[in-house]
C-alpha positions in Angstrom: 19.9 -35.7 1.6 17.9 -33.1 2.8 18.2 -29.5 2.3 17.9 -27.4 4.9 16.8 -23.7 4.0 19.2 -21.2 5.2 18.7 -19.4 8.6 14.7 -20.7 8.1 14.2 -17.6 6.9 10.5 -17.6 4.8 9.9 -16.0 1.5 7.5 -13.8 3.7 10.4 -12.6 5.6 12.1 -11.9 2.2 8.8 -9.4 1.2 8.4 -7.3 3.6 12.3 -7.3 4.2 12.0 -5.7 1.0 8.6 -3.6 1.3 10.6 -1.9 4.3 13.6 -1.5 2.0 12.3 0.1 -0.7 10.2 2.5 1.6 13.7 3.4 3.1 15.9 3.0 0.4 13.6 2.8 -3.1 14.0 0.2 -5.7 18.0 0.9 -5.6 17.6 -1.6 -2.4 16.0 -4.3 -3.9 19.4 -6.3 -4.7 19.6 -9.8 -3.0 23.1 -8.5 -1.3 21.6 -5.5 0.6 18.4 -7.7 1.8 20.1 -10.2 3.0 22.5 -7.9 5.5 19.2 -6.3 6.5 18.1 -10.1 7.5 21.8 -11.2 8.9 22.0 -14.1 6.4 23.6 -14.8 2.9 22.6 -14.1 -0.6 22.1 -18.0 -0.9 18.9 -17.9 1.5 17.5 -15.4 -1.4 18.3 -17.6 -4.0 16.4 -20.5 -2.4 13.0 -18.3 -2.2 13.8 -16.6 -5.5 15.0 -17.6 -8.9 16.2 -14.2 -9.8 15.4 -10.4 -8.5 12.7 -9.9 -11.6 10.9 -12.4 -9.9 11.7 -11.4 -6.5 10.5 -8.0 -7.7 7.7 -9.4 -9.0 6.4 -11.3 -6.3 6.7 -7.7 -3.9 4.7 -6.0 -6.4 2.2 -9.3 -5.5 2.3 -8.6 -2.2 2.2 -5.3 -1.9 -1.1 -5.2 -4.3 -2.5 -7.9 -2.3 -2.3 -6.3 0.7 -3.4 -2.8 0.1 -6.8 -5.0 -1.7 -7.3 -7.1 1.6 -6.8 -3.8 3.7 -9.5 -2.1 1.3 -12.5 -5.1 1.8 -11.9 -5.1 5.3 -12.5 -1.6 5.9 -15.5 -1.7 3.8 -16.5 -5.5 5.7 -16.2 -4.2 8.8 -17.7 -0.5 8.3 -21.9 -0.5 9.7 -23.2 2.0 6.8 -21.7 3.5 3.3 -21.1 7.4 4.9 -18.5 5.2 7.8 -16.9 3.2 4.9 -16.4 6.1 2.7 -14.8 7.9 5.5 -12.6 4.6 6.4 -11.5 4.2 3.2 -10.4 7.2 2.6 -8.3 7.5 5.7 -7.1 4.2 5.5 -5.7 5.5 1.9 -4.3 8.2 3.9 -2.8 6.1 6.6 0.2 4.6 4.8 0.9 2.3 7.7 -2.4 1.0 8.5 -2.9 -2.8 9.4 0.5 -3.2 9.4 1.6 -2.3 12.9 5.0 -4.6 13.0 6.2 -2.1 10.3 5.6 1.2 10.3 7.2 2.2 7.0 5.4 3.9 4.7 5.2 1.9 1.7 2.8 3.1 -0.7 5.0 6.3 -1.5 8.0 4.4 -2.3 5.4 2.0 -5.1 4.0 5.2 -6.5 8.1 6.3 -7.0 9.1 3.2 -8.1 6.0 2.4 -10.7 7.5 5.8 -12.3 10.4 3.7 -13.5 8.8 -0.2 -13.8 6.0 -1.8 -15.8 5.1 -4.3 -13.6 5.0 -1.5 -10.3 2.7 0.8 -12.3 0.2 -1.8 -13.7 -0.6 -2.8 -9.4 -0.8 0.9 -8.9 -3.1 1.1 -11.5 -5.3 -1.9 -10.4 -4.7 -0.3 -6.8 -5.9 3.1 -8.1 -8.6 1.9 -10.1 -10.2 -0.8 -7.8 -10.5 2.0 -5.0 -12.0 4.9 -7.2 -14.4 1.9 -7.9 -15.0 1.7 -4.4 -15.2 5.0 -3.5 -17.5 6.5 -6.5 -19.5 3.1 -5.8 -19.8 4.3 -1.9 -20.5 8.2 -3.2 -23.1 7.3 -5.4 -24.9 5.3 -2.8 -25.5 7.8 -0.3 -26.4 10.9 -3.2 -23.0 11.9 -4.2 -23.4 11.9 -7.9 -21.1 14.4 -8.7 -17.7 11.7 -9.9 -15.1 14.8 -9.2 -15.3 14.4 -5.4 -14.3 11.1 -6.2 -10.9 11.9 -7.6 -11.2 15.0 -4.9 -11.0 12.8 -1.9 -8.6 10.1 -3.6 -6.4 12.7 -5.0 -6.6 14.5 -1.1 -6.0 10.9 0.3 -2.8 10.0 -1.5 -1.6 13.7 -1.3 -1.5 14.1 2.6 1.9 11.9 2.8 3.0 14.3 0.6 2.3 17.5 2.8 3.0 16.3 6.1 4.9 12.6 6.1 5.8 12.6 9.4 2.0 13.9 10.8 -0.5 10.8 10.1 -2.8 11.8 12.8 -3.4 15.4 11.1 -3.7 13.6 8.2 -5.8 10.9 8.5 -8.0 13.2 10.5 -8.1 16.0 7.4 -9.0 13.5 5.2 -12.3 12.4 7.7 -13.2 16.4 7.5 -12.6 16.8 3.5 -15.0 13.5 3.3 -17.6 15.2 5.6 -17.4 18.1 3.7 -18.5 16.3 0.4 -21.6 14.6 2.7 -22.8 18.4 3.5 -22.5 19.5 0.2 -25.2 16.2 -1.3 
C-alpha cells in the first residue's frame, strides 16, 4: 500500500508556513496545531514532514540561515565593484523582505527575538552575524576603509532601521545607502 502525503503539502510549504508565523506570531506559533490551520490541513500532514517540533524548529532555523547566506553571495555575485556590493549588502541587511517577494513578512526581527530564548536560533544568528561582518570588513578594507568600527557602524545601522521605522523600508534601505556613502567620503 502506498501512502499518500496529506493535502501534498511539501516540507517547504511547512518552513516558510512557519517563517511567516513566527514573524507574525513569534516562536509561541511554532506548534504543529496552529501551522497546520494556517495551511488548511491536519496536524498529521506535519507529522509526515517532521518527527517532532525540535526538529521542525530546527530545520526553520536551517532555512532561515540558508537563506539569508544565499541572499548575501548573490548580492555580492551580482554586484560590478566592492563600493556597489558594500552598499548592497548593507541594504539588503536592511531590507528584511528582500528576495523573498511571495512573502513579505519580516523575518529576521522575529529570529533575532526568538534566538534571545533558543540555543539553536542564536548560534544561526551568530553565523549570520559573523559571516556578514566578514563580508563587510572584507569589502571595507578593500576599497581603504581600515578603520573596523564602521564595520559594526553600518551593520549595527543595518539591523537597527527595522527597529526605527518597521513599516518604512524604502527610507530605510535608502538611509542605510547614505550612512555607507558617508563612510566612502570619510576614507
Amino acid at each position: 500500500m502506498i501512502r499518500q502525503r496529506p493535502n501534498q503539502l511539501t516540507r517547504e510549504d511547512w518552513l516558510q508556513t512557519g517563517l511567516d508565523a513566527l514573524a507574525s506570531g513569534g516562536p509561541a506559533a511554532l506548534a504543529a496545531e496552529p501551522l497546520a490551520r494556517r495551511l488548511g490541513t491536519t496536524k498529521g500532514s506535519f507529522y509526515w514532514h517532521f518527527s517532532d517540533l525540535p526538529t521542525y524548529q530546527a530545520a526553520l532555523v536551517e532555512q532561515w540561515e540558508t537563506e539569508a547566506i544565499r541572499q548575501a553571495d548573490e548580492t555580492l555575485a551580482s554586484a560590478q565593484s566592492d563600493v556597489s556590493r558594500l552598499r548592497c549588502l548593507a541594504q539588503i541587511i536592511t531590507d528584511k523582505t528582500a528576495g523573498n517577494a511571495e512573502h513579505s513578512t519580516p523575518t529576521e526581527p522575529a529570529m533575532r527575538a526568538w534566538a534571545l530564548a533558543d540555543a539553536g536560533a542564536a548560534a544561526a544568528v551568530g553565523r549570520i552575524d559573523a559571516k556578514r561582518i566578514g563580508y563587510l570588513s572584507h569589502l571595507l578594507q578593500g576599497i581603504g576603509v581600515s578603520n573596523p568600527e564602521m564595520v559594526r557602524i553600518i551593520y549595527a545601522a543595518s539591523l537597527g532601521m527595522e527597529a526605527l521605522a518597521p513599516d518604512e523600508p524604502t527610507q530605510n534601505i535608502s538611509a542605510v545607502g547614505s550612512l555607507v556613502d558617508l563612510v566612502l567620503a570619510l576614507r
